[in-house]
C-alpha positions as CSV (number, residue, x, y, z in Angstrom):
1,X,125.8,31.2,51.2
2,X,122.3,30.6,53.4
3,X,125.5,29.3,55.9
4,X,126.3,32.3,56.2
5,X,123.2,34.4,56.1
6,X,122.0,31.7,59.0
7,X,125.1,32.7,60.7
8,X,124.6,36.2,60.0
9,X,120.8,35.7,61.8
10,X,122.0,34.2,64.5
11,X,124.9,36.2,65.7
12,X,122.1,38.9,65.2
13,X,119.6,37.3,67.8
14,X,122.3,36.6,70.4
15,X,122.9,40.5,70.2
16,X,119.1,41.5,70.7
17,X,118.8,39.3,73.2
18,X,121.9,40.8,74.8
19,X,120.8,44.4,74.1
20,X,117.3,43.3,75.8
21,X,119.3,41.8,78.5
22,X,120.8,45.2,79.2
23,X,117.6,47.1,78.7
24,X,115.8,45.7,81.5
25,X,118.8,45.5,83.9
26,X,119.3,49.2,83.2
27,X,115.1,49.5,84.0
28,X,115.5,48.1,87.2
29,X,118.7,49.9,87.9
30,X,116.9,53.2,87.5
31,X,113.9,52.5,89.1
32,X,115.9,51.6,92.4
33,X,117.3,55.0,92.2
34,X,114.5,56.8,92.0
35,X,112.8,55.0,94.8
36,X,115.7,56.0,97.0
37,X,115.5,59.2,95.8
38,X,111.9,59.5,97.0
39,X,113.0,57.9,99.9
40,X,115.8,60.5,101.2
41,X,112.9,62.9,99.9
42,X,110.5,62.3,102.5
43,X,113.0,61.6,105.1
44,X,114.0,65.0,104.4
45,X,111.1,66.8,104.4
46,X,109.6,64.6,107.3
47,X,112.3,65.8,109.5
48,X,112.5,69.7,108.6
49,X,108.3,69.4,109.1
50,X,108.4,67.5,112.6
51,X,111.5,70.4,113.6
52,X,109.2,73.0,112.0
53,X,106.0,71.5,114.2
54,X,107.6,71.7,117.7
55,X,106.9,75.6,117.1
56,X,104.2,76.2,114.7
57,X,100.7,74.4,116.2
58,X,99.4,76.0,112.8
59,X,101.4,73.8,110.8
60,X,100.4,70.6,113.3
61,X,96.5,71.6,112.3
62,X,97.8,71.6,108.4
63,X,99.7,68.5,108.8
64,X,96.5,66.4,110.1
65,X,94.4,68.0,107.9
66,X,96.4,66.5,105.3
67,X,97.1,63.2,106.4
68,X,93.2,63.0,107.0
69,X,92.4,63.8,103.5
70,X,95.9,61.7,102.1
71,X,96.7,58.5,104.3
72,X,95.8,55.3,103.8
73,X,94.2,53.3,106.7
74,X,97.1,51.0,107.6
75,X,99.2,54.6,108.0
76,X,96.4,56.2,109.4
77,X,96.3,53.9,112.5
78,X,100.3,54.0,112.7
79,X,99.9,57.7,113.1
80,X,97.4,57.4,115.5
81,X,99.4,55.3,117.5
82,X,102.2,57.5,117.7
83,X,100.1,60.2,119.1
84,X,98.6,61.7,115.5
85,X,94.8,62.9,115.2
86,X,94.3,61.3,111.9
């Protein structure tokens, strides 16, 4: 009888651990997908804005206000190297 109880514990563990197993995999699974849904996001809406700026100097002033207030330093001197007043 504690044969199979101890059986019973086991084959129980084995399936938690599998279960856990899955959990993560399915964690990482979905946290790649939403970083390359953020990815197309920006790539989207970056190229719609830099269409949009090559008629609106308004929205070029609101752009660099932005990226003054939002970028970090290491993106801040990429911009500026590529012509941006950040």
């Amino acid at each position: 009888m504690a044969e199979v109880i101890g059986n019973k514990l086991d084959a129980l563990r084995k399936r938690e651990a599998a279960l856990k197993a899955a959990i993560a995999a399915e964690q990482v699974r979905q946290q790649k997908r939403k970083e390359k849904v953020q990815a197309r996001l920006a790539s989207v809406l970056g190229a719609c804005i830099l269409v949009d700026l090559k008629t609106s100097p308004q929205l070029g002033a609101l752009i660099e206000e932005s990226l003054k207030r939002n970028c970090n330093p290491r993106d801040a001197e990429f911009l500026r190297a590529t012509g941006w007043h950040v």
